[in-house]
N, C-alpha and C positions, 0 to 999 in steps of 0.2 A: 595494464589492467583494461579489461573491455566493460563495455557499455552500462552494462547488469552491473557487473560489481561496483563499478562506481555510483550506479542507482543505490547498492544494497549500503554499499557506505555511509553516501547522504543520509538515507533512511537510519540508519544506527547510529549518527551523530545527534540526530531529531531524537535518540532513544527508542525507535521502533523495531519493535522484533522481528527479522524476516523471516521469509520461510522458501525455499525452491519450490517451484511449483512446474508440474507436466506441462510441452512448449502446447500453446495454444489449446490451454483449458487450465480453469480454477482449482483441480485435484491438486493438493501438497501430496510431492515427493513421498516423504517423511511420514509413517504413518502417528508420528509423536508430534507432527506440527503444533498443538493446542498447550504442549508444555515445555514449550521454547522460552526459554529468558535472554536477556539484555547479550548476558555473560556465553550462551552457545551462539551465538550472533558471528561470523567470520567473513566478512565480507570478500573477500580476496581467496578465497577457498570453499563459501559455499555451492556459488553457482558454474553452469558452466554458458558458453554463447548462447544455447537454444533454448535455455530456461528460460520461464516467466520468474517475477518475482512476487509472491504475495506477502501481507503483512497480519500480523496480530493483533488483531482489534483490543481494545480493554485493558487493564492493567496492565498485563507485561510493558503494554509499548507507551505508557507513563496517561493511562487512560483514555488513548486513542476513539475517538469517535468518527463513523463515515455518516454522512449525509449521502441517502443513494438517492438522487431522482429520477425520479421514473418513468416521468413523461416531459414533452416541449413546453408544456406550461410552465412544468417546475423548474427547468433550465431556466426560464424567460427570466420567473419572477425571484429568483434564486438572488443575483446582487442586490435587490431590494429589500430581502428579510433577513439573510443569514449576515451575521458578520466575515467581516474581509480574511481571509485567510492566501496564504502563498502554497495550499496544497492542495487544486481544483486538479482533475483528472477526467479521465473517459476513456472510450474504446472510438476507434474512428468513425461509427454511426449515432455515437454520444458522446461526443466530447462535453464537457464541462459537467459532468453528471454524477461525479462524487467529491463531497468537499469535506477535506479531514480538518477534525479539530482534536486539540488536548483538551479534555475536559480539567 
């Protein structure tokens, strides 16, 4: 199993919906991505190497919330307001700049 899928696993054991996404860009694949559930979820068969993986905000994925920030301030001052979470993310010119929670 390569990289992605084992991403898309973790992610669907957390209960979040994935979705394939075009390599190096936010487009979903799929032009159904918005009504993906738990249960069309296949981790080992949706993606393939070059894919991104995005995910479904909001209830499908057990009411997923992102914290997007937006600037170096709100990175800064981000461990000081937000509660601790184990699912901080970014792109390599912003790392730490989205923090998911389950509502």
């Amino acid at each position: 199993m390569n990289a992605i899928n084992k991403m898309a696993e973790e992610y669907r054991n957390r209960g979040w919906v994935t979705v394939p996404v075009h390599p190096k860009s936010k487009r979903p694949i799929s032009k159904a991505w918005q009504n993906r559930t738990l249960e069309d979820v296949h981790p080992r068969n949706d993606f393939s190497t070059d894919e991104n993986i995005g995910v479904v905000l909001g209830k499908p994925s057990a009411n997923l919330v992102d914290i997007d920030l937006d600037c170096d301030e709100a990175i800064r001052v981000a461990p000081l307001f937000l509660p601790k979470t184990d699912a901080v993310f970014g792109r390599s010119g912003r790392p730490k700049s989205h923090w998911l929670y389950n509502n």
